[in-house]
N, C-alpha and C positions, 0 to 999 in steps of 0.2 A: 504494500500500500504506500502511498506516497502525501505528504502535506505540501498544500500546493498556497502560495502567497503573490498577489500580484503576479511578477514573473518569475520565483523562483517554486522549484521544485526541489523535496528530497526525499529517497526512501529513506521509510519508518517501520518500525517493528510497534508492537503492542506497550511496550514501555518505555516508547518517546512520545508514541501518539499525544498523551496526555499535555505533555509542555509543551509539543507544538499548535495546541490546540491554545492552552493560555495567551498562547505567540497572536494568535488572529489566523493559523492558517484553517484549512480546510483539508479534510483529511478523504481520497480518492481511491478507487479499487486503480486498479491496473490500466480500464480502459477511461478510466476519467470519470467514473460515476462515483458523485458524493455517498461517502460511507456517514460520512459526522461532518456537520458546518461545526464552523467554531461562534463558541460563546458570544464573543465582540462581533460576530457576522450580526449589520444591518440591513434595512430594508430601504429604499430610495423612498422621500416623499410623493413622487408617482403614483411609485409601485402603492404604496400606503393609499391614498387618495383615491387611484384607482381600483382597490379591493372596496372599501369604505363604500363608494359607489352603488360598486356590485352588488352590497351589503343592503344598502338602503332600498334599492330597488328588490332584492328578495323580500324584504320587512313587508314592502305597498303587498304584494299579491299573499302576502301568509299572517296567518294571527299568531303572531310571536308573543302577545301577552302572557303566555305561560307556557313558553319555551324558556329553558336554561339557554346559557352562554355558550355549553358543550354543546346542544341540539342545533344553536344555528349556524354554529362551526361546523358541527357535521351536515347540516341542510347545504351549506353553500358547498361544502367540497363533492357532496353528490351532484348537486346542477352542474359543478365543473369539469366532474368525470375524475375527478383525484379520489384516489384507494387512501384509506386512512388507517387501512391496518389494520392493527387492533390497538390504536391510539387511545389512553383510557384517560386522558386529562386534555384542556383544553390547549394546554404548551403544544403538546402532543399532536392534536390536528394543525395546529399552527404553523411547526414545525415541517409538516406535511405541506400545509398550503404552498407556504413559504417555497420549500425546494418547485413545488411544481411550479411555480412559477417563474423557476429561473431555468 
């Protein structure tokens, strides 16, 4: 696996992952697919604005009044075709949304 920063690259074993995740990098399989974002990973105000959006426009057509926070995390990653796994907290589809959108 390899942690990947801006432009740099290095292979990593299981017990560097960790510091280089503190570092900001991004921790990849082989072919480039994110295993673990790091902690300090943001989101661009767009990206933010334009989920928010998305968001508000699910709320008009559904009666969210007694929906949890997790329910309309999960309602929106089904409208957008993102597998959630078995994401059991709301970080969790977050962190799901998140990568799918990058």
């Amino acid at each position: 696996m390899y942690a990947i920063k801006a432009n740099k690259m290095y292979e990593v074993d299981n017990n560097s992952k960790k510091a280089y995740l503190t570092q900001g990098y991004d921790i990849t399989d082989e072919k480039g697919n994110i295993i673990e974002r790091s902690p300090k990973a943001t989101v661009s105000y767009s990206e933010y604005e334009k989920v928010t959006k998305q968001l508000e426009e699910l709320k008009k057509g559904t009666d969210i009044s007694t929906m949890t926070l997790y329910e309309l995390l999960a309602k929106y990653a089904e409208i957008k075709g993102i597998n959630i796994g078995q994401a059991a907290s709301e970080e969790g589809i977050l962190k799901k949304i998140k990568e799918a959108a990058e």
